[in-house]
N, C-alpha and C positions, 0 to 999 in steps of 0.2 A: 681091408677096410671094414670086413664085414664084424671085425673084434668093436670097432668104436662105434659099430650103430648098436651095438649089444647094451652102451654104458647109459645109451638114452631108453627112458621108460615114458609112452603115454596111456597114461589109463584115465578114463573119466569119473575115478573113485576120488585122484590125488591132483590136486591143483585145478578143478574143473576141467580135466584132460588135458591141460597143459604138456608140452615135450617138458620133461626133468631129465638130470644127471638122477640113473636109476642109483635105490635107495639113500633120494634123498628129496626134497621139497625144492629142492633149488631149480628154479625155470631154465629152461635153456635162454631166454631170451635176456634172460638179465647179465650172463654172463657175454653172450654176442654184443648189449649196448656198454658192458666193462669195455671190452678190444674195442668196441667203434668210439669210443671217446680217448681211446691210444695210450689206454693200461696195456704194460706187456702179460704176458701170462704169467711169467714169477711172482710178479706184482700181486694180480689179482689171489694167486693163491694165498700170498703172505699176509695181504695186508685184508681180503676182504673175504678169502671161502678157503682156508687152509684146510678143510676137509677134500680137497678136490685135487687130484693127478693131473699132470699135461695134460696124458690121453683124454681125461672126462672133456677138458676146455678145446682141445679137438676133435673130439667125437659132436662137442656141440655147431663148429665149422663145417663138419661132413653133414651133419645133419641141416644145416642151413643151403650148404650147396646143393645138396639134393632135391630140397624144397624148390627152388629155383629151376635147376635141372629137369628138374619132371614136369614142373608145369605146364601148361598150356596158355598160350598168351594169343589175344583175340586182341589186333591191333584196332586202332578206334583215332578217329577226328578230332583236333582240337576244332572248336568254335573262337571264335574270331571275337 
């Protein structure tokens, strides 16, 4: 796993430190809301980021589960 965290770059030079697919502008998050509106990934590389590999559009997957993974969640009350 540790080749697909290699494909994401965050620097606060490019995109306002947004995660990218490294060398290139494309946010990771824009490619995670392609898959959540249920483009497959051939899809999205054909028809909307042909610059981009499986692994890039999976590297942006590992990089989303990890976010999650590591977090720290501070459970909290609904109000009534």
């Amino acid at each position: 796993m540790k080749g697909l965290m290699e494909r994401i770059s965050v620097d606060p030079h490019v995109c306002h430190g947004q995660p990218c697919i490294k060398g290139t502008r494309l946010m990771v998050y824009l490619v995670l809301e392609l898959l959540e509106a249920g483009l497959e990934q051939d899809k999205i590389i054909r028809d909307y980021y042909p610059q981009l590999e499986r692994e890039d559009i999976e590297a942006c997957l590992h990089y989303a589960a990890g976010l999650i993974r590591d977090a720290e969640y501070v459970p909290f009350e609904r109000s009534a």
